[in-house]
C-alpha positions as CSV (number, residue, x, y, z in Angstrom):
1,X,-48.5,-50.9,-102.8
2,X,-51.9,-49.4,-102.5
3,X,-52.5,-50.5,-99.0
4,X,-48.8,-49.3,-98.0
5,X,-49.5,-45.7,-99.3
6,X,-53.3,-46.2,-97.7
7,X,-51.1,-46.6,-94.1
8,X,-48.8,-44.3,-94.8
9,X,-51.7,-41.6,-95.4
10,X,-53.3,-42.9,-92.3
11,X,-49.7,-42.2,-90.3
12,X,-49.7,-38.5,-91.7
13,X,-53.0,-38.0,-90.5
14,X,-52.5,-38.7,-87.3
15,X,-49.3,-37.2,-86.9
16,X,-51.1,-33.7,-88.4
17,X,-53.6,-34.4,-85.5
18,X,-51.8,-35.2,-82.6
19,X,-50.2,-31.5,-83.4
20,X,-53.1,-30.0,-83.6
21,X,-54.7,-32.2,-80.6
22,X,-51.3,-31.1,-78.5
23,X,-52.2,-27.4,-78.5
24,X,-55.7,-27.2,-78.5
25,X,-57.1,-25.7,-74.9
26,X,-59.7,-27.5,-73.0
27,X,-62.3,-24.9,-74.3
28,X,-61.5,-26.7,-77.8
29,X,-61.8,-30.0,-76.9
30,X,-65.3,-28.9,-75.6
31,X,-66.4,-27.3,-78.5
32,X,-65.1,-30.3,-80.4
33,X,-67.5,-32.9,-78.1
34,X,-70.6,-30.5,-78.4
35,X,-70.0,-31.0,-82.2
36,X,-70.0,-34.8,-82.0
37,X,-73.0,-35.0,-80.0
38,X,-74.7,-32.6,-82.1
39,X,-73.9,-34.8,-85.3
40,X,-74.6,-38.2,-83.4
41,X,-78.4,-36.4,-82.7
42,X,-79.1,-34.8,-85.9
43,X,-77.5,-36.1,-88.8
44,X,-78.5,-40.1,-90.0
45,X,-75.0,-41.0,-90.4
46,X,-74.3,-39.6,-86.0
47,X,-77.3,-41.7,-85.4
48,X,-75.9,-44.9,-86.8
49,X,-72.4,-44.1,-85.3
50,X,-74.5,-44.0,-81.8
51,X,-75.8,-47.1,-82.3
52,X,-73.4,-49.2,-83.0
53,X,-70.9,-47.8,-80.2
54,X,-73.9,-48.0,-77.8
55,X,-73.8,-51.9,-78.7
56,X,-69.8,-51.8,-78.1
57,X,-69.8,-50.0,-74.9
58,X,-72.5,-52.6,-74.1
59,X,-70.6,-55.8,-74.7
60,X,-67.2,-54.2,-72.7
61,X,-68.2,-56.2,-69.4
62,X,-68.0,-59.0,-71.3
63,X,-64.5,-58.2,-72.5
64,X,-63.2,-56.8,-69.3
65,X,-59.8,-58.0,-68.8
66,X,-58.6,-56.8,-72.5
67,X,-60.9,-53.5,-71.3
68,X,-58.6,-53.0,-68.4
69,X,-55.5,-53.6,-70.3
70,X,-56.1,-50.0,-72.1
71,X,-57.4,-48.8,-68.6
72,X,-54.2,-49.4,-66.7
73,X,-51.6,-48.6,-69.2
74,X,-53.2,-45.2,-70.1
75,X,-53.8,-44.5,-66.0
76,X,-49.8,-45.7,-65.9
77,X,-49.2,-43.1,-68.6
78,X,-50.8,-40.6,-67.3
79,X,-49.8,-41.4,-63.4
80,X,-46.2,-41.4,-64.0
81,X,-46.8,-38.2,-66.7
82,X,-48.0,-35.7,-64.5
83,X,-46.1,-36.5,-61.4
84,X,-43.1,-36.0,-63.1
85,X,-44.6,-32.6,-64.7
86,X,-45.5,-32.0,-61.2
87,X,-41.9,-31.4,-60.3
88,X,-41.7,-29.2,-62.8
89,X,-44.5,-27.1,-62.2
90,X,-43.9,-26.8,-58.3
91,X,-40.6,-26.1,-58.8
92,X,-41.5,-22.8,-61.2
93,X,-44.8,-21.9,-58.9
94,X,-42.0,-21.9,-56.2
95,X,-39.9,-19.5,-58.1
96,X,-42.5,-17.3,-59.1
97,X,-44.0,-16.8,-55.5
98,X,-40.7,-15.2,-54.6
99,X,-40.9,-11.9,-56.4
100,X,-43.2,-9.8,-57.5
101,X,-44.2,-6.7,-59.7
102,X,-43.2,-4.2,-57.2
103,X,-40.6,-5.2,-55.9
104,X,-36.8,-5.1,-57.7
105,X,-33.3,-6.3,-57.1
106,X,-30.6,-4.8,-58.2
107,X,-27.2,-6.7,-59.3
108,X,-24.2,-6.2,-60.5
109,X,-24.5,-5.7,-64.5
110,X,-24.3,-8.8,-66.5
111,X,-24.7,-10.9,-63.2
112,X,-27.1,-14.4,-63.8
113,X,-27.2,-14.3,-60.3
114,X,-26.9,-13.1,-56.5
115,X,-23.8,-15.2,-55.8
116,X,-21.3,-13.9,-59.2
117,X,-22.8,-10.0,-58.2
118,X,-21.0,-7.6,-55.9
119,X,-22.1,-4.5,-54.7
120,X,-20.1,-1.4,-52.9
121,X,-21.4,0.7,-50.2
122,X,-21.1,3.5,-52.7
123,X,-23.4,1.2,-55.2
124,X,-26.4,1.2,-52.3
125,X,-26.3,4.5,-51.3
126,X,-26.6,6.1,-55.1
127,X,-29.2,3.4,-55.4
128,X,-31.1,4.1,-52.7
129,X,-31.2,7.6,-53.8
130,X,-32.9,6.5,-57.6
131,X,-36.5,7.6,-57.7
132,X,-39.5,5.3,-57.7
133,X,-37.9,3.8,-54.5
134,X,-40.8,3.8,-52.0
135,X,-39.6,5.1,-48.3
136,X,-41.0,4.7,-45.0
137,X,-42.2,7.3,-42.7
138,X,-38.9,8.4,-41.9
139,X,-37.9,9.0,-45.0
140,X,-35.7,6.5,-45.4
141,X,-35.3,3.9,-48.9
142,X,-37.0,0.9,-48.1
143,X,-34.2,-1.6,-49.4
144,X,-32.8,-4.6,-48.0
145,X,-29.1,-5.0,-49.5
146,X,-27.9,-8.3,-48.8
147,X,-25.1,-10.9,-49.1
148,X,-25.4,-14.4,-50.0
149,X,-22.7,-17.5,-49.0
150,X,-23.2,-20.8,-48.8
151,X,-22.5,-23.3,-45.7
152,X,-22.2,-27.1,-45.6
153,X,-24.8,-28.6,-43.8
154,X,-25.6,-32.1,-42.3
155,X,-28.8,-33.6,-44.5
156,X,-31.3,-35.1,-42.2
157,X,-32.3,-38.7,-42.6
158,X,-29.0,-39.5,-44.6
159,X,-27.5,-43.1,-43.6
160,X,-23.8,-42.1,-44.9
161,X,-24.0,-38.7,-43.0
162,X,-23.7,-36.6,-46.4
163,X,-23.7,-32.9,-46.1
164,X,-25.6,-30.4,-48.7
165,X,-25.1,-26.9,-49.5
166,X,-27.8,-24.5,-47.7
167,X,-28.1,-20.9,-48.6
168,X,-27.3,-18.3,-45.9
169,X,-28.5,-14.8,-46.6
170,X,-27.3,-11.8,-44.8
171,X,-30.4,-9.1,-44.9
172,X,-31.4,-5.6,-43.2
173,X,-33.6,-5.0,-41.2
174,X,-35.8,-3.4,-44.2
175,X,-35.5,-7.7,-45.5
176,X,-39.2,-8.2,-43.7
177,X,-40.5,-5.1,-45.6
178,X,-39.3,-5.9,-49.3
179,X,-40.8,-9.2,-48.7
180,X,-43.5,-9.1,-46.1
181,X,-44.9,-13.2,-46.7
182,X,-41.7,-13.5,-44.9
183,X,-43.0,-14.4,-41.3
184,X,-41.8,-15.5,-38.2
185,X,-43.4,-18.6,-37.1
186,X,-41.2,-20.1,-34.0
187,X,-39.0,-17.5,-31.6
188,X,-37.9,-14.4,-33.1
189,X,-36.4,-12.8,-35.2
190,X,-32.3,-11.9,-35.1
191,X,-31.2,-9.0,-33.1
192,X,-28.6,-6.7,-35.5
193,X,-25.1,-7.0,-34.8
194,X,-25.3,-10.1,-32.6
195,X,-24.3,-13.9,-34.1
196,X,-28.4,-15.0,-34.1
197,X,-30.0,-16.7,-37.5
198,X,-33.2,-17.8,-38.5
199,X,-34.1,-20.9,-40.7
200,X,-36.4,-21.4,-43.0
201,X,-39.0,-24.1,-42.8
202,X,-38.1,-25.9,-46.3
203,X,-34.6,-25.7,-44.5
204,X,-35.6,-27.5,-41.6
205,X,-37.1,-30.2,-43.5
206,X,-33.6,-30.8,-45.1
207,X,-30.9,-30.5,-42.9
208,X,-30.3,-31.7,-40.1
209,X,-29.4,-29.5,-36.6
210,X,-31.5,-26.7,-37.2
211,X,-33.7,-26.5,-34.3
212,X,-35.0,-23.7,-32.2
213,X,-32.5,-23.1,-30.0
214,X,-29.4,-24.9,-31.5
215,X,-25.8,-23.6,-31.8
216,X,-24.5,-23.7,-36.0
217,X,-21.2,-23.3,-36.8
218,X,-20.8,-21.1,-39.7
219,X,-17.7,-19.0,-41.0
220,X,-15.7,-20.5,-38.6
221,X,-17.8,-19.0,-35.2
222,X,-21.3,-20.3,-33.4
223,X,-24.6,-19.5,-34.1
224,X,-27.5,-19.5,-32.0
225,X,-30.8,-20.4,-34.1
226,X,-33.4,-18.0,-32.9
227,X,-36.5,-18.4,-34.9
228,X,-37.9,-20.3,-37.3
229,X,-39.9,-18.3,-40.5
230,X,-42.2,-19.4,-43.3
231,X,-42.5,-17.5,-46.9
232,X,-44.4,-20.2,-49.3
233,X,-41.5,-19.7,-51.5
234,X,-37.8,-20.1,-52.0
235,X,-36.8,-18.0,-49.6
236,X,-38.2,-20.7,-47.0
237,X,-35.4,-23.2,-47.7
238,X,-32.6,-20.3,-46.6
239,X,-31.0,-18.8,-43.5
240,X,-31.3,-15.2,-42.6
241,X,-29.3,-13.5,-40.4
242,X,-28.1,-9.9,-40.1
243,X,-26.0,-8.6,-43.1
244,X,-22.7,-6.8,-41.4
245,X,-22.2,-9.9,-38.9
246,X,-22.6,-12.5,-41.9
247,X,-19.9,-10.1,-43.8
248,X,-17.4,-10.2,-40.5
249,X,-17.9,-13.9,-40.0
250,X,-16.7,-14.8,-44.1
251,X,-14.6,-11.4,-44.5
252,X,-16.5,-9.8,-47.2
253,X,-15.8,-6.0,-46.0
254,X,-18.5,-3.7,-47.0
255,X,-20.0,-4.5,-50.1
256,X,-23.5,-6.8,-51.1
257,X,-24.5,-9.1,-52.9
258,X,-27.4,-7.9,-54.2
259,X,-30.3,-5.1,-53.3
260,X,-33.8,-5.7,-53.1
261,X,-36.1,-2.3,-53.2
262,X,-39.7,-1.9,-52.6
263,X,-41.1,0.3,-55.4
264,X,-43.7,3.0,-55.0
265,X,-45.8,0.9,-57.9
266,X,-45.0,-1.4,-60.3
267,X,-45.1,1.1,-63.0
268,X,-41.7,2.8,-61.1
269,X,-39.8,-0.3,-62.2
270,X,-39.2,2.0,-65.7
271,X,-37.9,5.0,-64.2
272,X,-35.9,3.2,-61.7
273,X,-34.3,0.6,-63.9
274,X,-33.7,4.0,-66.1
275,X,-32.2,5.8,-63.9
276,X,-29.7,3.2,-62.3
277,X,-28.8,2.2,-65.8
278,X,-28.2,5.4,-67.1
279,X,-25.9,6.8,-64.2
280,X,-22.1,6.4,-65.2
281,X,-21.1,5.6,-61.8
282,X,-22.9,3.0,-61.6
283,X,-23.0,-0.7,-63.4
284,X,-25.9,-2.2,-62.6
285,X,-28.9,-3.6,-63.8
286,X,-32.7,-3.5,-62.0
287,X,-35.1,-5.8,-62.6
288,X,-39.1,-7.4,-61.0
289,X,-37.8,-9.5,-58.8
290,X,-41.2,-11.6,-60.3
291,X,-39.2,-11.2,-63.5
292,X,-35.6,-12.7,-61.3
293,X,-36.9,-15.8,-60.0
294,X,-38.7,-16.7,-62.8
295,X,-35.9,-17.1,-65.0
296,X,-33.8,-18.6,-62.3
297,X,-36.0,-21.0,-62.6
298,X,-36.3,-21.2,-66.3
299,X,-33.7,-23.6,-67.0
300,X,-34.5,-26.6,-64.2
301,X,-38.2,-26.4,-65.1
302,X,-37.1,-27.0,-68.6
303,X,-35.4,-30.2,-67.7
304,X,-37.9,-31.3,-65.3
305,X,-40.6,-31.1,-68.1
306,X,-38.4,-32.7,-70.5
307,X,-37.7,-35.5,-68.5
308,X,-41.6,-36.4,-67.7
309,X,-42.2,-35.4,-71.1
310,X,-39.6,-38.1,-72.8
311,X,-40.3,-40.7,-69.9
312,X,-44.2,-40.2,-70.3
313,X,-43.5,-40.7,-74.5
314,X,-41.6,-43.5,-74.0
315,X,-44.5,-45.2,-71.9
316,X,-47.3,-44.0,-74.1
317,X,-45.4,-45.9,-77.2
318,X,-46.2,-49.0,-74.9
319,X,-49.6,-47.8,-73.9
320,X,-50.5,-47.4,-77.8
321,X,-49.5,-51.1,-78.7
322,X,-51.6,-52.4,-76.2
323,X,-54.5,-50.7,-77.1
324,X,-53.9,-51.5,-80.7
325,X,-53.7,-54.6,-80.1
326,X,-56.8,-55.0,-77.8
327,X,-59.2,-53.1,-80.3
328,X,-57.9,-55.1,-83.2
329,X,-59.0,-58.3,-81.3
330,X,-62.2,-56.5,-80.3
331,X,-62.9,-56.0,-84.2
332,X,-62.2,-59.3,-84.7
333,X,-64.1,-61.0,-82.5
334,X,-66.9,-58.2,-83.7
335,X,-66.3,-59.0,-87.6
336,X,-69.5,-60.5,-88.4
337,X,-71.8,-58.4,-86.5
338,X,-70.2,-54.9,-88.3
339,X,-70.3,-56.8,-91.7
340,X,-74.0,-57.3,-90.7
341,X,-74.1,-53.6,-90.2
342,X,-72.6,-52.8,-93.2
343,X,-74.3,-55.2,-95.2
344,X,-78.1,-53.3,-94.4
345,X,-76.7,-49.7,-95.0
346,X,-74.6,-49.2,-92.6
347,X,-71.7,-46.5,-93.7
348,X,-68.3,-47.3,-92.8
349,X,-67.9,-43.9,-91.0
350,X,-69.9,-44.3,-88.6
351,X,-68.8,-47.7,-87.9
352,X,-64.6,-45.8,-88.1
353,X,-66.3,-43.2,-84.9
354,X,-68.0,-45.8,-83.2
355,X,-64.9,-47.8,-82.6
356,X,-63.0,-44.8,-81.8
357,X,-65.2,-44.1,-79.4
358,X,-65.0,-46.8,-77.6
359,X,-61.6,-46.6,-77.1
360,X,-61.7,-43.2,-76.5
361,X,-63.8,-44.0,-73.7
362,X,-61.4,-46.7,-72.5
363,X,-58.6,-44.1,-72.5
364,X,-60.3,-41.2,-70.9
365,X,-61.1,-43.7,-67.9
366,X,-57.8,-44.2,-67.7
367,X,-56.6,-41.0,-67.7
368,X,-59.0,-39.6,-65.2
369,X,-57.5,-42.5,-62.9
370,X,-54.0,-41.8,-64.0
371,X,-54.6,-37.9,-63.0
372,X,-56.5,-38.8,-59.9
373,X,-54.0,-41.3,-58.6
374,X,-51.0,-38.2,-59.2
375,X,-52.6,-35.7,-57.4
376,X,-53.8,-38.2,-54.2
377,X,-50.0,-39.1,-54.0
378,X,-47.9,-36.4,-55.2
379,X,-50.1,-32.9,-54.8
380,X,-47.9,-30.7,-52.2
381,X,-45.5,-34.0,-51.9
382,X,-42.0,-32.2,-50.7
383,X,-39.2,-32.3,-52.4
384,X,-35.7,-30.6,-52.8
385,X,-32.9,-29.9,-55.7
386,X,-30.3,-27.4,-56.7
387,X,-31.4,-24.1,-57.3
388,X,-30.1,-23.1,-60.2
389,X,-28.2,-19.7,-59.9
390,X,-27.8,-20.8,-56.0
391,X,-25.5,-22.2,-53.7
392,X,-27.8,-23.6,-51.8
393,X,-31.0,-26.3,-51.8
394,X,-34.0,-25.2,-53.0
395,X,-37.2,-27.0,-50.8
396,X,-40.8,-27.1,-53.2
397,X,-43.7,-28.8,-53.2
398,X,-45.1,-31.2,-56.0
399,X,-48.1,-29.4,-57.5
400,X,-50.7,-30.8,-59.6
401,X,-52.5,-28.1,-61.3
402,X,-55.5,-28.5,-63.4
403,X,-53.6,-27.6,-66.3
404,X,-51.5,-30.5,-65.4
405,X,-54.2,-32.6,-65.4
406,X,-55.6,-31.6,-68.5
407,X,-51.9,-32.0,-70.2
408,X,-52.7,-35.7,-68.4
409,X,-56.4,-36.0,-70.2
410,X,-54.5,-35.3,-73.9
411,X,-51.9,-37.7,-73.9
412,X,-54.7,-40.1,-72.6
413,X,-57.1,-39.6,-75.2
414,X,-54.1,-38.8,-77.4
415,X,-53.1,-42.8,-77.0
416,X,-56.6,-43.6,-77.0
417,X,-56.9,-41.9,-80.6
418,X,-53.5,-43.5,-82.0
419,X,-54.6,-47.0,-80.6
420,X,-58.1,-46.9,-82.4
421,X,-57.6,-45.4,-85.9
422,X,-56.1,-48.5,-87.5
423,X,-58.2,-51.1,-86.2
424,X,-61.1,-48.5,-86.5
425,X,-60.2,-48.1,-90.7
426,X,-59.8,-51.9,-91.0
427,X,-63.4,-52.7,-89.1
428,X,-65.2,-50.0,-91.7
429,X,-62.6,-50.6,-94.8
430,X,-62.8,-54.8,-94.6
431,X,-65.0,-56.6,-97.7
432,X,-68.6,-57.7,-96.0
433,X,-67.8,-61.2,-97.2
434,X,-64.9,-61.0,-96.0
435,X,-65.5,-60.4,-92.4
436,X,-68.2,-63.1,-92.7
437,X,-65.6,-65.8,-93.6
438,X,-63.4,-64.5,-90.7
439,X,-65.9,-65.0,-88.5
């Protein structure tokens, strides 16, 4: 009973650990290592726990394929961990390079999105009119009031000849202004009131047909592609074309989808969300478009991270037996040389960090693998997936931040932590006679 409540206290405490391990920032961890060392150099007690993990680390050649079975499940861990986080995070960046603080779109209100909101000319005009609006040197509203449908495209590479939805977006001419990462990169742009698009690159990497100079059929009439743009961003895996032709070809009258404003400076967002909201004729609602995309992205980057999140778990459980049961043969095959220890004044702490940090060490070598090997692969690997609150694909790179790979480093030392408490306790907790006869 007393070593089942001894087990059980050792569970809690590294449960209470792991929390506290799960949100600490790098800085901590630093601070954390510069107080190990400092004990290790100054204290008696550091000086015998650097001894004895010096002899560990010394013998691991000699123990190198139960070594490299911590090495590789950790680096799997963490490999397989941060790719999938990757998704996530390159899906939100993605997202978030698409609007910024002054810039706004404007929406019908209570609309989650472009393609449920409607607009009346009568809507754009008072809009255009609200102040904090920035102008050109005309005097005219710099806003870009747009409609968005969706067409069924042919999906390059696919053996079955599947189609996907792509995202065709009907814009001003005031569209290049609003959002000026928005360049041309092949041809030209459209030419207003004539049946000419232009297709994003992340679009071109999905579908198939979409070259410079090809004929798309869309709302039942032909389409000569005439440029191709890039934007870093979502609006790279859309179609652009000229907003009153895209409303003729799909019968949509007058009205918009949706209207995107430059500001005069960010700060205008208050007075202009104010006034829109507060005009009775009106129902709308203004927001950043910085503040738009990023919760249209919200909810996919919460499943993303979820998913690497459970799948990475479900691999470290894995990761943790292994290494469990590689240090407990390590202490094992150690026994009488720690009961040595003990037995002329060694402390059992130091002998509890010294096995810790050997596989500590194991694990961060893994995990610095695991994190290399995910961002050789999968840094700016393409990829595509619904965009939520679209009709259409959304094209994103894979991106490995250094967050990332910190996130990567924790669950790594994390596992590393987990797999050598217990045999670590039983090395410095086990009767010196004991571990002689076991020997």
């Amino acid at each position: 009973m007393k070593q089942f409540f001894k087990n059980l206290g050792l569970v809690l405490l590294a449960l209470v650990l792991l929390g506290a391990w799960v949100m600490l920032p790098w800085q901590g961890a630093l601070v954390l290592a510069v107080l190990l060392a400092v004990w290790m150099g100054l204290f008696r007690s550091g000086a015998q726990a650097r001894s004895v993990t010096s002899v560990g680390i010394s013998t691991l050649p000699q123990r190198l394929g139960s070594s490299a079975v911590i090495v590789v499940g950790i680096a799997g861990v963490v490999g397989v961990l941060v790719s999938l986080l990757a998704m996530a995070e390159g899906y939100a960046r993605t997202q978030r390079n698409s609007g910024s603080l002054d810039t706004a779109i404007v929406m019908r209100g209570a609309s989650a999105n472009e393609v449920s909101s409607s607009l009346s000319r009568e809507d754009i005009v008072q809009i255009e009119q609200a102040p904090g609006v920035a102008r050109n040197a005309k005097g005219e509203a710099i806003l870009s009031a747009e409609t968005v449908v969706a067409a069924n495209l042919p999906v390059k590479d696919s053996p079955t000849g599947d189609t996907g939805s792509a995202q065709v977006r009907g814009v001003s001419e005031a569209a290049f202004a609003v959002r000026p990462n928005v360049k041309v990169v092949e041809g030209r742009t459209f030419q207003p009131g004539l049946r000419e698009i232009i297709v994003g690159k992340g679009a071109v990497r999905q579908f198939d047909g979409l070259q410079l100079g090809a004929t798309l059929k869309l709302g039942n009439q032909p389409w000569t592609i005439v440029g191709i743009f890039a934007s870093g961003d979502a609006m790279e895996s859309e179609l652009w074309a000229d907003a009153n032709v895209v409303n003729d070809a799909y019968k949509r009258g007058g009205g918009r989808n949706s209207a995107t404003v430059k500001l005069e400076k960010p700060e205008s967002i208050q007075a202009f969300s104010a006034a829109l909201e507060g005009n009775p004729q009106l129902k709308v609602k203004a927001t950043t478009t910085l503040e738009f995309f990023s919760k249209q992205g919200e909810q996919m980057t919460k499943v993303l991270r979820i998913i690497g999140i459970t799948v990475g778990a479900i691999m470290a459980v894995g990761a943790v037996f292994g290494a469990l049961n590689t240090m407990f043969a390590a202490v094992a095959t150690r026994a009488r040389e720690i009961a040595t220890l003990r037995a002329i004044g060694f402390r059992g702490l130091p002998v509890v960090v010294a096995v810790m940090l050997e596989t500590t060490l194991l694990a961060l070598i893994g995990g610095l693998i695991g994190g290399a090997v995910a961002w050789l692969l999968f840094n700016g690997f393409e990829a595509s997936t619904m965009s939520a609150g679209s009709v259409g694909k959304l094209s994103f790179n894979l991106a490995v931040s250094p967050q990332l790979l910190w996130e990567g480093i924790k669950w790594a030392l994390a596992i590393g932590f987990v797999g050598g408490l217990f045999p670590a306790v039983r090395a410095a907790s086990l009767p010196v006679t004991t571990a002689l006869r076991e020997a």
